[in-house]
C-alpha positions as CSV (number, residue, x, y, z in Angstrom):
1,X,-148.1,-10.7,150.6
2,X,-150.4,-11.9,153.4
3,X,-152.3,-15.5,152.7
4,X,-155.2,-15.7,155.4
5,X,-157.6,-18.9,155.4
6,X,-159.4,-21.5,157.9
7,X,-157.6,-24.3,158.6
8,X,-157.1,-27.0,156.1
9,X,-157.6,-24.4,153.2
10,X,-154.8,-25.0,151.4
11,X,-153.4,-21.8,152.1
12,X,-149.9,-23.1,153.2
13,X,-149.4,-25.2,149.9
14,X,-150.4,-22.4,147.4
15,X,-147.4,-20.2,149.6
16,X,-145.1,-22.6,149.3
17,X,-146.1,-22.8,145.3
18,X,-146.3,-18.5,144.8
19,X,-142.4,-18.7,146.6
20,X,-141.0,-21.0,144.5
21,X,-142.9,-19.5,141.5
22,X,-140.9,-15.9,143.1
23,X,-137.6,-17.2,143.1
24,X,-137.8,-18.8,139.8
25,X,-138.5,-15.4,138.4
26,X,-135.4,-13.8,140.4
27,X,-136.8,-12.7,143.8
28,X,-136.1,-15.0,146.9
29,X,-139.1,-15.4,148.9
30,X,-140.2,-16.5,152.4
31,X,-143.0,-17.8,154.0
32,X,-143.4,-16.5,157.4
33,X,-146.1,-17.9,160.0
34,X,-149.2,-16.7,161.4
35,X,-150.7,-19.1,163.0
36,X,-150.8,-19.1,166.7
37,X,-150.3,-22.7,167.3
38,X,-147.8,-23.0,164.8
39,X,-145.0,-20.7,166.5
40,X,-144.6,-24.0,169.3
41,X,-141.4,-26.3,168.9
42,X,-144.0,-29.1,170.0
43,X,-146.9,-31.2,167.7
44,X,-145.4,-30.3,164.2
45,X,-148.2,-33.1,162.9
46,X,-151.1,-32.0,164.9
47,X,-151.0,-28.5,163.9
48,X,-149.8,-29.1,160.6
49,X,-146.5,-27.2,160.5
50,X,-144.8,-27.5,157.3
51,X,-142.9,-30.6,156.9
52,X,-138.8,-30.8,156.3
53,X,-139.5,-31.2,153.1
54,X,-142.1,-28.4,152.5
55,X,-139.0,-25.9,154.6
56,X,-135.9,-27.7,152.3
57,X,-137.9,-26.0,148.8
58,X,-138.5,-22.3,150.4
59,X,-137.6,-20.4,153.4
60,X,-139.9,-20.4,156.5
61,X,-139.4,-18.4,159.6
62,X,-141.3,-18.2,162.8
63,X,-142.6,-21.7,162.8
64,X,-141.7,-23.9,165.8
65,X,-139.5,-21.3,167.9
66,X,-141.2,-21.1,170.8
67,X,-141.0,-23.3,173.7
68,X,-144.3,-25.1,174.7
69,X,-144.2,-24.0,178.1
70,X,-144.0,-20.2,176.9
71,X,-147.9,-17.9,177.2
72,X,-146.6,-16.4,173.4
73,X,-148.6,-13.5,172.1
74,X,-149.8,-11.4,169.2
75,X,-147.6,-8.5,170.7
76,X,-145.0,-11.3,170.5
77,X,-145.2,-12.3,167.6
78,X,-145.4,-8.4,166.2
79,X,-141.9,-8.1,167.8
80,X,-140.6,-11.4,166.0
81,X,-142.0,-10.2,162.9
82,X,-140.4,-7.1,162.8
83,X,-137.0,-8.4,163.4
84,X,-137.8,-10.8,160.1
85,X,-139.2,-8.3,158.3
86,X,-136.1,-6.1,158.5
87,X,-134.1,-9.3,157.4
88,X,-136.2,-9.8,154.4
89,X,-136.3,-5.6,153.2
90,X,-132.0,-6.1,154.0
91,X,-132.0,-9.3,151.7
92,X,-134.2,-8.1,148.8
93,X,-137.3,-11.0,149.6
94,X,-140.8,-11.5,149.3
95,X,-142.4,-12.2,152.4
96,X,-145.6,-14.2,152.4
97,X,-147.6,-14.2,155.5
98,X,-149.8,-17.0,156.0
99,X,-151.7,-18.8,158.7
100,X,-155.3,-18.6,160.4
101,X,-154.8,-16.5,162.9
102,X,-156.7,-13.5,162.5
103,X,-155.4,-11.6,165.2
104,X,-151.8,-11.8,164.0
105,X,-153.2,-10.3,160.7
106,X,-154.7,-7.2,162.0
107,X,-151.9,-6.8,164.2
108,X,-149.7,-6.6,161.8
109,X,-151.8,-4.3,159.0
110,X,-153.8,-2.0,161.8
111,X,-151.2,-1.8,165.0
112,X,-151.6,-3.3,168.4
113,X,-152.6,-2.4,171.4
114,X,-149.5,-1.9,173.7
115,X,-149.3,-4.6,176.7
116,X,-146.6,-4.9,179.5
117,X,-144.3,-7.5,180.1
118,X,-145.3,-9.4,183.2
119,X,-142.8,-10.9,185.2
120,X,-142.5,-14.5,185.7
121,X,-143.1,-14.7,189.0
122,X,-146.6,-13.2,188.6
123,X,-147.6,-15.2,186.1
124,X,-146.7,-18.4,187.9
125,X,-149.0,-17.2,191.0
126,X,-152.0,-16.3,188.9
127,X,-151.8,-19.7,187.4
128,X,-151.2,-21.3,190.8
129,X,-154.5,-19.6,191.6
130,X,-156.5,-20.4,188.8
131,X,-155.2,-24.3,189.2
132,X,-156.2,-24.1,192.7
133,X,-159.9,-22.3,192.4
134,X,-160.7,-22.6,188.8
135,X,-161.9,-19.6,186.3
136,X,-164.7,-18.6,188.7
137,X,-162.9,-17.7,191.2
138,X,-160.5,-15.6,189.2
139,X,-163.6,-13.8,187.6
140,X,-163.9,-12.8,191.5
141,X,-161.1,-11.7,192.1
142,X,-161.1,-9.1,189.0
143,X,-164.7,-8.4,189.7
144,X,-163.5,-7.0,193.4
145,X,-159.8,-5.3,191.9
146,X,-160.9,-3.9,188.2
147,X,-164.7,-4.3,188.1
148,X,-165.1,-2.6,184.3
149,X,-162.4,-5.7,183.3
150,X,-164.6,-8.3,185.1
151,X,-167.8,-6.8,183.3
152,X,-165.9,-7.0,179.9
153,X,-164.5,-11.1,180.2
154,X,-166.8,-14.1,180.0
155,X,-166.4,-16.0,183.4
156,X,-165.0,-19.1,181.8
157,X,-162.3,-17.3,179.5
158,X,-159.2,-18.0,182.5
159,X,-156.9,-17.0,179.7
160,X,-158.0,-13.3,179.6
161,X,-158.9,-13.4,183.3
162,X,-155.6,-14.5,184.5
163,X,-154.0,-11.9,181.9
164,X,-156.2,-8.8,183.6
165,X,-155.1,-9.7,186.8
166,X,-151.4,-10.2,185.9
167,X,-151.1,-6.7,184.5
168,X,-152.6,-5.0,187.4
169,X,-150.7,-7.1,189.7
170,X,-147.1,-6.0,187.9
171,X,-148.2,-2.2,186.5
172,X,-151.3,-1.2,189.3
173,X,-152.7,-0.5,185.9
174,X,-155.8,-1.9,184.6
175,X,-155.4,-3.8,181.1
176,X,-158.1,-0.9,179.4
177,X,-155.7,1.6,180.1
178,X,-152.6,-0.1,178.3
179,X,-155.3,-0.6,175.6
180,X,-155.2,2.5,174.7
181,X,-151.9,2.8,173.7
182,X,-151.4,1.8,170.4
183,X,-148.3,0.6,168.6
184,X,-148.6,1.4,164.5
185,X,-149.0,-1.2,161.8
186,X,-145.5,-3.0,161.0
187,X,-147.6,-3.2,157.0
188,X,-148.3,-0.2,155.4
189,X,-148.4,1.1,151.7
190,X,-148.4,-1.5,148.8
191,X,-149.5,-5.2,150.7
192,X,-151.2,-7.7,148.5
193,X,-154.1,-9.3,150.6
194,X,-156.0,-12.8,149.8
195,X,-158.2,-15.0,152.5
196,X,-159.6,-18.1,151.4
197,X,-163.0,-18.7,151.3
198,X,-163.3,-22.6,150.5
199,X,-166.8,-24.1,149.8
200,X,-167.7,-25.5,153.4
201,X,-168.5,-28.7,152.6
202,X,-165.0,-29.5,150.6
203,X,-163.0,-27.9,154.1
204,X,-165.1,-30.0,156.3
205,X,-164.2,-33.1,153.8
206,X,-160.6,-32.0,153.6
207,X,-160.3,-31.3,157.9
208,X,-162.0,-35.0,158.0
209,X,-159.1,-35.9,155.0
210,X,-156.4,-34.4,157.1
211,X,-157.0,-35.6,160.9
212,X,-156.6,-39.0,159.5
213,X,-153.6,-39.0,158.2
214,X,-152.5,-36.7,161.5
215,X,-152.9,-39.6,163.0
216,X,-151.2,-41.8,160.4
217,X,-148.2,-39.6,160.5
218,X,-147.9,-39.7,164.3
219,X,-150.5,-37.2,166.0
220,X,-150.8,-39.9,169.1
221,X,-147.1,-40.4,170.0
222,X,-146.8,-35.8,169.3
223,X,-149.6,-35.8,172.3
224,X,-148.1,-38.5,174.5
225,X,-144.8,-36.7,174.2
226,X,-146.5,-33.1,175.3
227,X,-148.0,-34.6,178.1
228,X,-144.8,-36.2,179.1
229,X,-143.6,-32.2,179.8
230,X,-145.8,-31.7,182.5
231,X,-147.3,-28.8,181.3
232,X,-149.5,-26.6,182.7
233,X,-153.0,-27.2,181.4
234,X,-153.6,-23.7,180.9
235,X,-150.9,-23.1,178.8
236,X,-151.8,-22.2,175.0
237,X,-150.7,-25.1,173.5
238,X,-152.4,-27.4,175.5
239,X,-155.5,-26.1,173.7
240,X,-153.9,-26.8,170.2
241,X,-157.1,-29.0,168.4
242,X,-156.9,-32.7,169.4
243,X,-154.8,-32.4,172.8
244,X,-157.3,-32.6,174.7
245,X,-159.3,-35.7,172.5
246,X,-156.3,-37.5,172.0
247,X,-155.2,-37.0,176.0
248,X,-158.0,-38.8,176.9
249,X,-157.6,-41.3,174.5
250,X,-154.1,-41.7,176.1
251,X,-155.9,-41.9,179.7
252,X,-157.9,-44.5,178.8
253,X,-161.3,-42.2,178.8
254,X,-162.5,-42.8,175.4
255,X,-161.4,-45.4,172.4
256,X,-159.2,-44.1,169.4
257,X,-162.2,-43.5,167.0
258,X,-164.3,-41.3,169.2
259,X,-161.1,-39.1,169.6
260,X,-160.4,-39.0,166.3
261,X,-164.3,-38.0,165.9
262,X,-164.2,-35.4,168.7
263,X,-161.2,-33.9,167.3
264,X,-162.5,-33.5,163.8
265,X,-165.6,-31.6,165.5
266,X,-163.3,-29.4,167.3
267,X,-161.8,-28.4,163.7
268,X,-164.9,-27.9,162.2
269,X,-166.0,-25.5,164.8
270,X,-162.6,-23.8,164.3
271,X,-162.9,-23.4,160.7
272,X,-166.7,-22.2,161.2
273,X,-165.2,-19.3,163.9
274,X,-162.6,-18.6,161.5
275,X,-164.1,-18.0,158.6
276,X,-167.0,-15.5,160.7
277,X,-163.9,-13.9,161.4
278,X,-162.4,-12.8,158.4
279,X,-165.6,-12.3,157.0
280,X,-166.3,-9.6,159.6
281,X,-162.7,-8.2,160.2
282,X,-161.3,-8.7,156.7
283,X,-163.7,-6.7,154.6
284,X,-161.2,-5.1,152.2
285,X,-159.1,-8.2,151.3
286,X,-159.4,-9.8,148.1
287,X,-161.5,-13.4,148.4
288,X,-160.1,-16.4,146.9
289,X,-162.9,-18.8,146.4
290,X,-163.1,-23.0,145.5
């Protein structure tokens, strides 16, 4: 069963209430993430990871096993999948995806593009070079080594530029040529598909709801221990909604309220993107409407 939905749909808890519902009626279940900000062992309260107590009434895998100074992917997350896939088939359960990332989705129901595995080593210089010259300059760089990849990234996406120039760095292939190798869907044949289509005005009021008590249950001190790491800025969890509004709270750039403000915004404009998304990519799945 896959659950897809915007953020602050309620997706989560109605999982958490069809795998209890499952195992009453003899079948274990277990919820298993896909959400991209999720998978990080860091801001369990910002990103609204399920709580102890939400993972002491049902099974949940994939949430909070990956380092926060790991660049995880949807190819990454296909592999870990597949490994608790098999353990769910081996152990009779239900899995129940659920999460808003739509790219984990159609990963998982359409196949993936194949990607390499970049060595460390290059990764750390690209970033070094994006650190040192910004996005621009990386946009550059890829215009003068793989001009079709340039033409095909926005100048100001260094996540995707520093990515094109990593693979052609550790393959001397261009990332449109790994492209075309697909790997096949890990879900096939009898899937039961639902993404939430909440009225807008009752998500906005709920993601306004829920980034208050964020804060309540301790957003600030989840941020102030991130930063603490040293991260790179670049990183994807760095990018996780509020870091960046409640960093410069932390800094002393802006007062509590207008971070809180500027985070809810951020959310908003998630949902907004999300829910364009699955309206667009997720065409066959059955709506669930409030």
């Amino acid at each position: 069963m896959l659950i897809a939905g915007p953020t602050a749909s309620g997706k989560s808890s109605t999982a958490l209430e069809i795998a209890e519902r499952s195992g009453q009626r003899g079948r274990p279940a277990m919820i298993v993430n896909a959400d991209s900000m999720q998978v990080y062992d860091a801001l369990r309260v910002l990103t609204a990871r399920p709580s102890p107590a939400d993972e002491m009434r049902a099974l949940h895998r994939l949430y909070g096993h990956v380092a926060a100074e790991a660049r995880y992917s949807a190819g990454a997350w296909l592999r870990d999948l597949a490994v608790v896939l098999k353990e769910a088939q081996e152990s009779s359960q239900l899995p129940i995806l659920v999460g808003g990332t739509g790219l984990y989705f159609k990963a998982a129901t359409e196949g993936l593009a194949a990607t390499p595995v970049v060595p460390r080593e290059v990764r750390e210089r690209w970033s070094a070079q994006l650190a040192a010259g910004g996005a621009a300059a990386l946009h550059a760089e890829l215009r003068k080594r793989d001009p079709a990849a340039a033409a095909s990234i926005r100048p100001t996406d260094p996540q995707r530029l520093a990515r094109a120039l990593e693979v052609l760095e550790a393959t001397g292939r261009p990332l449109a040529e790994w492209r075309q190798r697909q790997h096949p869907p890990l879900l096939t044949g009898n899937v039961a598909c639902f993404v939430f289509e909440p009225d807008r005005a009752q998500l906005y009021q709920g993601i306004e709801n829920r980034f208050d008590k964020m804060v309540d249950a301790g957003a600030l001190d989840e941020v102030r221990a991130l930063l603490a790491r040293g991260l790179d800025p670049a990183l994807p969890v760095m990018k996780a909604i509020g870091v960046r509004a409640f960093s410069a709270f932390l800094s002393g750039e802006i007062a509590l309220g207008a971070a809180v403000e500027k985070a809810k915004t951020e959310s908003r404009r998630y949902a907004k993107r999300q829910m364009t998304w699955f309206r667009n990519q997720m065409r066959g799945w059955e709506r669930v409407r409030s």
